[in-house]
C-alpha positions in Angstrom: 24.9 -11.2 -3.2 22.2 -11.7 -0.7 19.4 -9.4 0.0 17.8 -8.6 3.1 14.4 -7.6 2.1 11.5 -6.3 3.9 8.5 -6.3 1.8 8.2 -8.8 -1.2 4.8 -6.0 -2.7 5.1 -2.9 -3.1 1.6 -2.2 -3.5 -0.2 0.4 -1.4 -4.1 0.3 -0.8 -5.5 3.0 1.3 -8.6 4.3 2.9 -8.8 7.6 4.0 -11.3 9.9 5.4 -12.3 10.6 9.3 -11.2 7.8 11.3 -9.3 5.8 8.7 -5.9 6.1 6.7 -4.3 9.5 6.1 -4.6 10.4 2.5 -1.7 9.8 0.6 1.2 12.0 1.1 5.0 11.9 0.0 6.1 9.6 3.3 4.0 7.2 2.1 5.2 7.5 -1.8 9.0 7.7 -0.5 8.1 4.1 1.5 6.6 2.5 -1.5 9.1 3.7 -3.9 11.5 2.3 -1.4 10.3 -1.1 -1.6 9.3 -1.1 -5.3 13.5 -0.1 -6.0 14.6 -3.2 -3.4 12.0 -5.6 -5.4 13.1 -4.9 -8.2 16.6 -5.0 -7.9 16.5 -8.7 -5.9 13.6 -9.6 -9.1 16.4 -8.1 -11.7 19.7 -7.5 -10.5 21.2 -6.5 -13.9 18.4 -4.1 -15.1 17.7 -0.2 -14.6 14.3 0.3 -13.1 12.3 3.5 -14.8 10.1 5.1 -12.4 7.7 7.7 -13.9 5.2 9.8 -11.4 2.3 11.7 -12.7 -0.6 13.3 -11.7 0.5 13.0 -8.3 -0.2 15.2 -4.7 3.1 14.5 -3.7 4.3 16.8 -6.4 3.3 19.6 -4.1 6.0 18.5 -1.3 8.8 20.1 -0.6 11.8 19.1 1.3 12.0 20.1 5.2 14.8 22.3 4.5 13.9 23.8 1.0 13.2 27.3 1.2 
């Protein structure tokens, strides 16, 4: 199986404030966790990745549609 990937780290540095990178919000963590899941899976194709998130602003988001 061949993989057709996009990003080959899925690290994330930022610099926000006025006039620089938003702060980090959950588009951002759904982009990196995006490209972490597609790394890992071309790195080990017959594992189970374990993603654990803590401490995190994103926690606060909500789907568009939630109510």
């Amino acid at each position: 199986m061949r993989y057709q990937i996009r990003s080959f780290e899925a690290r994330r540095i930022i610099y926000p404030g006025s006039n620089y990178d938003p702060w980090w919000d959950i588009k951002q963590l759904i982009s990196q966790v995006k490209d972490a899941i597609q790394i890992f899976n071309v790195k080990y194709p017959n594992d189970i990745a374990v993603f654990v998130f803590d401490c995190s602003s994103a926690h606060e988001s909500f789907a568009e549609d939630s109510l």
